[in-house]
N, C-alpha and C positions, 0 to 999 in steps of 0.2 A: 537099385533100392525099391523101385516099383515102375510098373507098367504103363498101368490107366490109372483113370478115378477112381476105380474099386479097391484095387490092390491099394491105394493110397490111402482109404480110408480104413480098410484092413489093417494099416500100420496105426490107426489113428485109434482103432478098435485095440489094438493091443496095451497102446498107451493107455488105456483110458481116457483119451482124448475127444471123445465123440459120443453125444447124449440122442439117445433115439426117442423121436415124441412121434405119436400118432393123435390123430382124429384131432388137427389142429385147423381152423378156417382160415383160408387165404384171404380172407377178407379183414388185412389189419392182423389179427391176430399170430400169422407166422413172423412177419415183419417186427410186431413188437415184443414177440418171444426172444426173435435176435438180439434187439435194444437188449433186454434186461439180463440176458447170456452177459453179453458184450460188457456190462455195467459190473460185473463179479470180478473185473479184475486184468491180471495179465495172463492167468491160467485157465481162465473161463472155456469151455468147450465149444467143438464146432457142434451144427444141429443136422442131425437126421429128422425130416419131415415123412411118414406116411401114413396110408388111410385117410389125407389128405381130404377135408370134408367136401362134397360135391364130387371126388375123382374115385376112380377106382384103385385099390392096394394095390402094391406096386408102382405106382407112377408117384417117384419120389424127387423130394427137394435138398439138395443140402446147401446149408448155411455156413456164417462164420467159418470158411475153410483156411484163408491166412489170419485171422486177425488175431493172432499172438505170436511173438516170433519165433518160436518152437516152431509153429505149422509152415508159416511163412521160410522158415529155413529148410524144411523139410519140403516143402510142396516146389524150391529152387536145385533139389538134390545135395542139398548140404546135412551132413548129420545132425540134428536137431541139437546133440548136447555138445555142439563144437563151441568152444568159445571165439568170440569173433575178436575182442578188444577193441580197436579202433574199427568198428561196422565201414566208412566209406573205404578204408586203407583196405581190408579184407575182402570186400566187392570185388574194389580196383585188383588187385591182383587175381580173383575169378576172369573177371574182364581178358586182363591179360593175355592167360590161355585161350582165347578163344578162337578158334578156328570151324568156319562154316561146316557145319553138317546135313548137306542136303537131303530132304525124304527121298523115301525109297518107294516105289510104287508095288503095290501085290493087286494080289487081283480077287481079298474080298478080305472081311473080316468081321468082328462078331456085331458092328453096326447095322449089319446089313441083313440081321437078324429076323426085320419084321420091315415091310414096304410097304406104303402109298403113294398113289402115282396119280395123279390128274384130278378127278372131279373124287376120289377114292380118300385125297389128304385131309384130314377133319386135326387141325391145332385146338381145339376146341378140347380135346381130349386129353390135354398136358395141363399141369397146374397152371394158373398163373396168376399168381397174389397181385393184391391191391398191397402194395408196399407200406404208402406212408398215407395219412390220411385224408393230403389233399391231392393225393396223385388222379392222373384226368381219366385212369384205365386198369388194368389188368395189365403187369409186363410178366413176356414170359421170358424174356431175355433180358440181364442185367448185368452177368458175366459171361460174357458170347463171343467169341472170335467168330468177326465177318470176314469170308475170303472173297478178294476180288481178285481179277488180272489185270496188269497194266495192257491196252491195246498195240499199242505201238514199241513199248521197250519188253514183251512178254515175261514179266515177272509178276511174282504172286504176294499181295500184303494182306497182311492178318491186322485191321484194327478191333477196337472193342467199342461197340454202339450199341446203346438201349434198344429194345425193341418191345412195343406197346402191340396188343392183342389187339383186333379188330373184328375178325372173322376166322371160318374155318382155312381162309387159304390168304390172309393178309396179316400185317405187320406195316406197322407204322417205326421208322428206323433217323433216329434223331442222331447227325454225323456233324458235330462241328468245324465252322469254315475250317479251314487250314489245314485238315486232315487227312492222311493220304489216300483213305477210303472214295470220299467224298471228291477230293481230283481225278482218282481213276474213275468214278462215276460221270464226271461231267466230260470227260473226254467222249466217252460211247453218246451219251445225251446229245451233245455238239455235232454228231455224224447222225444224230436220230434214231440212235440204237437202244436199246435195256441194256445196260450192267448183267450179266453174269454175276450168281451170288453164289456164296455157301455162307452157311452158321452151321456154328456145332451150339447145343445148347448144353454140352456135358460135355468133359474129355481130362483130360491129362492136363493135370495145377501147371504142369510145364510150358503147358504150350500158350498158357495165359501171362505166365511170367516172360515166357520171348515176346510177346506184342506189348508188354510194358517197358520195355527196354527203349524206345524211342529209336527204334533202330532205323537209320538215311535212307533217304530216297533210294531205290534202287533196289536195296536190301532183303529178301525174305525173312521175314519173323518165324519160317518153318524151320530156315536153317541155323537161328537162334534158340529153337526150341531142341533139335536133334544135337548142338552141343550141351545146351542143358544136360541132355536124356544119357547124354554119352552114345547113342547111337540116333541113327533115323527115325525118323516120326514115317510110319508105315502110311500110307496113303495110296487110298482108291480113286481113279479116275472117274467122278462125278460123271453116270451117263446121259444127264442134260448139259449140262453144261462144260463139262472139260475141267475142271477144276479138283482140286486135292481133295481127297475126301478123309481126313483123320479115322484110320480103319477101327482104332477102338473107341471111336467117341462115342458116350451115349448116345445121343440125338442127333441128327443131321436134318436139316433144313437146305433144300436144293431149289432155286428159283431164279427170277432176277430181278431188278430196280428201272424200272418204266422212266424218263423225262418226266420232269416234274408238269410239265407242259399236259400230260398225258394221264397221269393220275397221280393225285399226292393227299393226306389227311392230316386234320390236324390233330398231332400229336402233343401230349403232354397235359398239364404241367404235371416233374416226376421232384420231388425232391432229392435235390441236390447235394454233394460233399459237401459243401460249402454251408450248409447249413440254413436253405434257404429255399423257394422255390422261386428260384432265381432266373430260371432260361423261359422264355414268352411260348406260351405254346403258339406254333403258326403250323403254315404246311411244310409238310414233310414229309419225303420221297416214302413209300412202298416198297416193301418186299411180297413180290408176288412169288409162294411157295408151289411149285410146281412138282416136288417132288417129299416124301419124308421117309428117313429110314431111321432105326431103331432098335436097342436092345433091348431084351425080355429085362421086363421092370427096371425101367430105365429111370436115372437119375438127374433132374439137371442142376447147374453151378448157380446158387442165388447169391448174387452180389452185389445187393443196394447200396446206394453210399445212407450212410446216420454220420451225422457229426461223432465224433469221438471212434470209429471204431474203423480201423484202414483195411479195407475188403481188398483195394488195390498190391495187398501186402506189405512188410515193416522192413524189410530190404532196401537200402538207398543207392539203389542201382541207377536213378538219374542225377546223384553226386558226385557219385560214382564214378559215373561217364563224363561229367563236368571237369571234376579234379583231373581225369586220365586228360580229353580235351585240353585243357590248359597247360601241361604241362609237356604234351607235344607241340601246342604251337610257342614252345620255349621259354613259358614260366616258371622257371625251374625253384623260383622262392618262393612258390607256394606252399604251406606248411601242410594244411589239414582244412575240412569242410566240414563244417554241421549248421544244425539249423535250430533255433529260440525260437519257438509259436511260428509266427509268420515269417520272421528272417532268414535268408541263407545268409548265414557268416563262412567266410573266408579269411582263415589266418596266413601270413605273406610277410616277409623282409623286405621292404619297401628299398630299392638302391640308388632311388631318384625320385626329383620333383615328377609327379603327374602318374608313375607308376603304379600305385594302387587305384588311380583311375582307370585306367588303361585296363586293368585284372575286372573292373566294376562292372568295365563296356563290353569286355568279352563275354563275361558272366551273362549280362542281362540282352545278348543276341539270342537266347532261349535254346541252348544246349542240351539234349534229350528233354525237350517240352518247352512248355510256352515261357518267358521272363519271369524272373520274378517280383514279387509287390518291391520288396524291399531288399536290400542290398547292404551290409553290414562289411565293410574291408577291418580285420584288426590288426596288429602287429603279432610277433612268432611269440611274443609272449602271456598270451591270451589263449585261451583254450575255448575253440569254436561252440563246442557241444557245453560249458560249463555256462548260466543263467547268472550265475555270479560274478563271473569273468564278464561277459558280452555287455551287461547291462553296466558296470564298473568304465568299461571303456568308452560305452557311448556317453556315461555325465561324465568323463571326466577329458576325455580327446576330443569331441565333437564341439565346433562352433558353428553354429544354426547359420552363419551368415556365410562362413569360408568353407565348411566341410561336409554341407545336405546339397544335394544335385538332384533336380527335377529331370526327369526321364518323360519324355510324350509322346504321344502316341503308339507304347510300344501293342506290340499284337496280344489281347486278352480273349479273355473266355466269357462266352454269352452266358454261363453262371456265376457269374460275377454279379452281385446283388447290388453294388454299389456305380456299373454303368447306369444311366438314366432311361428311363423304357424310351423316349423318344430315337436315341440313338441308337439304342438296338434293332428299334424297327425301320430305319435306314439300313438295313445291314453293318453297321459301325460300331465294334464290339474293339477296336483301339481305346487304352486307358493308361494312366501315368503310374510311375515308380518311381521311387527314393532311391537314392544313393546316401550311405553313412561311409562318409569315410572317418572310422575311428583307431587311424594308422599318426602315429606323435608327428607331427609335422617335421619333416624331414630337414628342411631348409634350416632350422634351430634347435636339431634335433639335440643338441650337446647341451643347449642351455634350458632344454625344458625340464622340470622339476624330477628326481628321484624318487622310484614310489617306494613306499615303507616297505613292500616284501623282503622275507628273505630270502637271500641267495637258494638256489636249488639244491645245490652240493651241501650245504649247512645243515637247511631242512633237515634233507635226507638222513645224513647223519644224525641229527636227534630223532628225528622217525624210528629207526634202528634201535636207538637206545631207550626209549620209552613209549612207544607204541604198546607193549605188551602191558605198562601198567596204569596208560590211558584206558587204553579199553576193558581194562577191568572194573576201570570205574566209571564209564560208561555203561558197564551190563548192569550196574546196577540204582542204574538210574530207573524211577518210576515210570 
């Protein structure tokens, strides 16, 4: 379907998907072009930035690259106008097929187009917007796959960290605890070593969507990405460091992560998904870039979080991976997964006391990503994804005293607006969750009341037979 980033945007170009702005300032101004893209809708365009005010043409930004799922399907290699029907069921079965496909190493590629090497690397010379208004910097990295090596088990993970501008050959690189980036770093730190780094600040939408997969310990996110691709992700062996170099990524950033001990800045604060500027700016390890390669008029991936607009992509690939999860470890009445605002609901035939607890606790060990706030169990006759449904069953199945379960200190996220700044700055970013169980109480399950719906098979049957001259007179409705 496509290549790299170019060829992707190529496709985006044919669509009419992709609006090209020049002589925009990164100062706020790209940032809040995106908002107001973003705000047009579900069709809204992604954004070509150049002439970039302060940089030179050619040193370009694109935006909104998933955030419709048209892109968002296209950018996972799915035909754009597939229909998907039940989105987690259609994942789940992508999931399925999956079988690793490891990069291939070549021995160059059009990254490697333009080089600087030592006191020669100037970052100074790439865009890099002040986002959002109260942001602490200039990030030139927002959608970035950082590659590290584990030292001891030698495998290679790709997570996704901010990276705030400092200077011509620094980077401030905000990795939260728990992260697999952030472990393989403290091992080398622990021996008194730097990390080994790569960034790509542009590349292939695929190789972003394998590092959001929440892919286990151990795992390559390359060989997530090369079944994405349907083949290998071509990769150069980084000549500082040994490391994978993505051979058609735009930009490549080659250096490493010093002991915090040794050199650290303080980074942030960056506005958050969350809709907040939520994580405490402190210190924060360094990327000392030691190396930079490049394509002629190179592009990079801009992917700030704004409340309402999912840069992460509209794909529910960590549902996805829950539903699959569960129902290997033999929850086989599980029905279907979706999510209301902040809830994941899970539909389930409950076949005993404590079973929909049981589906609540598995859920909330944080299965491709961290727990969730809330926890919503229904029965198979509720429909996860319907707002009418979910909300029917929690006033009418929930009792506040027998059926809400306080969850404590499960593992959260330092943007999280709602931990208290004191316990953040302990290190202490544990916070509670809900459990709804709004599954009919089993134990009386014969004597609790019958709802007025009707039967499905009924429905159905007058659906068929007057469907055509309901919606007639619906179209002509004002």
């Amino acid at each position: 379907m496509y290549t790299d980033l170019r060829e992707f945007i190529g496709i985006l170009e044919s669509r009419k998907d992709v609006l090209n702005i020049d002589d925009a300032d990164p100062h706020l101004e790209i940032g809040a072009i995106g908002v107001l893209a973003g705000q047009l809708g579900e069709n809204h365009p992604a954004l070509l930035f150049d002439r970039i005010k302060g940089y030179s043409a050619g040193y370009r930004i694109i935006t909104n690259v998933v955030t419709t799922k048209a892109r968002s399907k296209l950018a996972a290699g799915i035909d754009p106008d597939t229909p998907m029907g039940d989105e987690v069921e259609f994942v789940l079965k992508m999931l399925e097929t999956f079988s690793p496909v490891p990069p291939k190493e070549v021995s160059s590629g059009p990254v490697m187009e333009n080089k600087q090497v030592g006191d020669a690397v100037d970052l100074m010379k790439f865009p890099a917007p002040k986002w959002h208004e109260l942001d602490g910097g200039k990030y030139l990295g927002t959608g970035s796959p950082v590659f590290t090596k584990d030292p001891q088990e030698d495998w290679v993970n790709v997570g996704i960290y901010r990276l705030q501008l400092f200077d011509k050959n620094t980077l401030g690189c905000a990795i939260n605890p728990g992260h697999h980036g952030g472990i393989i770093a403290q091992k080398y730190w622990e021996k008194g070593k730097s990390c080994p780094v790569i960034v790509s600040l542009g590349h292939d939408p695929r190789l972003l969507e394998g590092a959001h997969l929440g892919v286990p310990w151990g795992q390559s996110e390359l060989d997530y990405a090369g079944w994405l691709r349907k083949k290998p992700v071509e990769v150069i062996t980084g000549p500082i460091t040994g490391l994978p170099i993505p051979n058609n990524s735009e930009i490549i950033l080659e250096g490493d992560i010093p002991p915090l001990s040794e050199a650290s800045v303080v980074e942030g604060p960056f506005g958050e998904s969350v809709g907040y500027y939520s994580f405490e700016s402190k210190p924060q390890p360094v990327i000392r870039v030691k190396a930079v390669y490049h394509r002629n008029d190179p592009i990079i991936d801009g992917r700030p979080p704004f409340r309402g607009l999912a840069h992460d992509g509209s794909l529910p690939f960590g549902d996805a991976i829950l539903l699959q999860s569960l129902r290997k470890m033999g929850f086989s009445d599980i029905k279907k997964i979706g999510r209301i605002g902040p809830f994941l609901v899970i539909s389930m035939t409950p076949r005993y006391p404590g079973h929909a607890r049981r589906v609540a606790d598995f859920a909330m060990s944080g299965i491709a990503g961290r727990p969730p706030k809330y926890i919503v169990i229904v029965d198979d006759d509720i429909d996860p994804t319907s707002q009418r449904d979910v909300m029917w069953a929690l006033s009418s199945r929930v009792d506040a005293e027998e059926s809400v379960y306080l969850v404590k200190d499960r593992w959260g996220s330092p943007t999280d607006p709602r931990i208290p700044p004191e316990k953040k700055r302990s290190g202490d970013i544990t916070a509670g969750s809900l459990i709804f169980d709004a599954t009919i109480p089993i134990s009386w399950k014969s004597e609790f009341p019958k709802p007025t719906a009707f039967a499905k098979s009924a429905l159905e049957a007058y659906r068929k037979k007057w469907a055509p001259k309901l919606a007639t007179g619906a179209s002509k409705q004002p």
